[in-house]
Each structure stands twice: as structure tokens, then as C-alpha cells.
N, C-alpha and C positions, 0 to 999 in steps of 0.2 A: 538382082537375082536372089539373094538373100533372102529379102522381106517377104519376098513371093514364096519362096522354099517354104518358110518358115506357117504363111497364110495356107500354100498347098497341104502341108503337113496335119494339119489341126482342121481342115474343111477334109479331109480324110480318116483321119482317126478319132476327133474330137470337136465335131460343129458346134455344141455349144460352148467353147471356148473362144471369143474374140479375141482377135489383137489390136489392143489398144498403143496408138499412133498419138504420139503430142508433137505440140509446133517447138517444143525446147529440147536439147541432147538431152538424155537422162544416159550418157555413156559411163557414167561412174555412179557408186554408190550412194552418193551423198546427192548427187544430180537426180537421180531415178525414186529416192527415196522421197522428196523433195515436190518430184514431178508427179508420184503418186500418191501422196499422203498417207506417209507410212515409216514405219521405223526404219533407220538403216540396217537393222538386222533382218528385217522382214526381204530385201531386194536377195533376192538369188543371183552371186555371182557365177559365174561359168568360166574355171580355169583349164586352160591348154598346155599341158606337160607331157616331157617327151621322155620317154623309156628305151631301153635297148632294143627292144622288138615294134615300136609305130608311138602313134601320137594317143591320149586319151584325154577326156573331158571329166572335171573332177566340178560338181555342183554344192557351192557350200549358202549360208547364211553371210549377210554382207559386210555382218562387224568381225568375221572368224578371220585366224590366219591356220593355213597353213602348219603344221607339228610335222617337224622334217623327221625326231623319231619316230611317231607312228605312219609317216608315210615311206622312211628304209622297213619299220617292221613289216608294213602288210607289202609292197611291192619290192625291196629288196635291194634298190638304190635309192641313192639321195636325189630330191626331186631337182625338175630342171624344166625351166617354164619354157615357153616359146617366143623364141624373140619377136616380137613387134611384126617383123616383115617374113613371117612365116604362120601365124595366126588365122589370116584369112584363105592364104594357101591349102592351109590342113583342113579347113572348117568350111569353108564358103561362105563365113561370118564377117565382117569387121570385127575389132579390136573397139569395146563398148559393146557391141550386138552378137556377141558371141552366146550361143545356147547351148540345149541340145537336141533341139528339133529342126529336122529342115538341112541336115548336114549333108554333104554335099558329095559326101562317102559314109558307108557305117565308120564309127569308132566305140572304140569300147567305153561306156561312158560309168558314171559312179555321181551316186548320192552322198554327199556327207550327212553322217545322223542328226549334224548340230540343225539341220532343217524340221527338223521332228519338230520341234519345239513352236511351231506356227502349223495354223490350220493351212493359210493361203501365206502363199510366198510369189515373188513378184519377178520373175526372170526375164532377160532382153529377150527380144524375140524376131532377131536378125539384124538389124540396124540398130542407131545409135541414139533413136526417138522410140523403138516401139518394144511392146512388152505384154504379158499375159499375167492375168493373175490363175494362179493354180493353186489346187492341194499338192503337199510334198508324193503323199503316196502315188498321186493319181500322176504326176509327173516323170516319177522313177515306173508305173509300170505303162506308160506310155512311150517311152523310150525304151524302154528295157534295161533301165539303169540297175546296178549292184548298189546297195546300203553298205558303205563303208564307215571307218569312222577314221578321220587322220587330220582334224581339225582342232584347235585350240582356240577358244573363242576369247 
């Protein structure tokens, strides 16, 4: 259902964007990077963290981590990822094929700025084999993602 979400999504808002399917996981960074010839910074990871009030999707560059103080500054708690077996629950994603297209409920989603920094960036795009190449901007107003910045690269 996922992969299908994911294909529904972009044959509706965005046809000429393919989703490109390979026969190897590109479930991690260094896999996906690898599988599309591309830097590790270039793969769009797609994190799932939970907040007082629901779940939200945070889109960064694949070599960033995470800045716990800029992410208590802009959201107001210390982050809190989602464990493993609640991942695909929130999303309709797996855990690897997590995005933000094709979700399975709205979530409130977010661009990290460190994405700026590439024309095209490479995000899962539902499963743990398949992926899009996109522009950062064209991605956040596709979704209707916020530019945040709460990344350390």
C-alpha cells in the first residue's frame, strides 16, 4: 500500500515525477546513496518524531543530525523519535521508505534548511527499494512542508 500511496500521490499532483524502484534496499543512507549515485548528503532522510500533541515528519540532508537545541527552541520539547514499531503505524511507510508523500493521514510535516543546499535531493518514496529525485522547494510546496532549521550537519 505504501509504494502505491506514494505512486497515487505524484500521478496526482506531480506526473512528471517518476518513482524510481531498484532490485537493491536503499533503506539507509549510505544504501540509497549508493543505489543512486549520489552523495550521502544528497539522499533525503525522513524523520518520524513524537510531540505532546500527534506525530510529525521532519525532512533533512542524509549526513545532518539532528540539534536537540534548536529543535526544544523551535518546537519546545526535547525530541523524541518513534520507535521502530510505531513508524509505519503513524505513516503507512516502513521504517527505510518513510517520506512525505502518500501518508496515510495528513501530518504536519517540515523541511530542514540544510536541504537548500542541493538542486535535487533523493527521498524514499514508500518502500525500502524506491525513491524520487526532486527539488528541495518543489518538495516542501508539494506537501506543504514549513522550512525549519533544527539541523547540525
Amino acid at each position: 500500500m505504501s509504494l502505491s500511496s506514494v505512486k497515487a500521490f505524484f500521478a496526482d499532483r506531480a506526473p512528471d515525477i517518476a518513482v524510481i524502484e531498484l532490485a537493491q534496499s536503499t533503506a539507509t543512507v549510505e544504501l540509497a546513496a549508493a543505489g543512486h549515485s549520489v552523495e550521502p548528503a544528497q539522499i533525503c532522510k525522513t524523520l518520524a518524531l513524537r510531540l505532546p500533541d500527534g506525530v510529525i515528519l521532519i525532512a533533512t540532508r542524509g549526513d545532518a543530525r539532528l540539534d536537540n537545541r534548536k529543535f526544544r527552541d523551535r518546537f519546545g520539547v526535547k525530541a523524541k523519535m518513534l520507535g521502530l514499531d510505531e513508524v509505519e503505524a503513524e505513516t503507512g511507510h516502513p521504517v527505510g521508505g518513510v517520506c512525505l508523500f502518500g501518508l496515510q493521514r495528513p501530518l504536519p510535516v517540515y523541511c530542514d534548511v540544510s536541504l537548500k543546499a542541493f538542486d535535487i535531493v533523493v527521498p524514499a518514496a514508500g518502500a525500502i527499494h524506491a525513491a524520487v529525485r526532486i527539488a528541495p522547494d518543489r518538495m516542501a510546496a508539494l506537501t506543504g512542508a514549513a522550512w525549519i532549521d533544527v539541523c547540525s550537519a
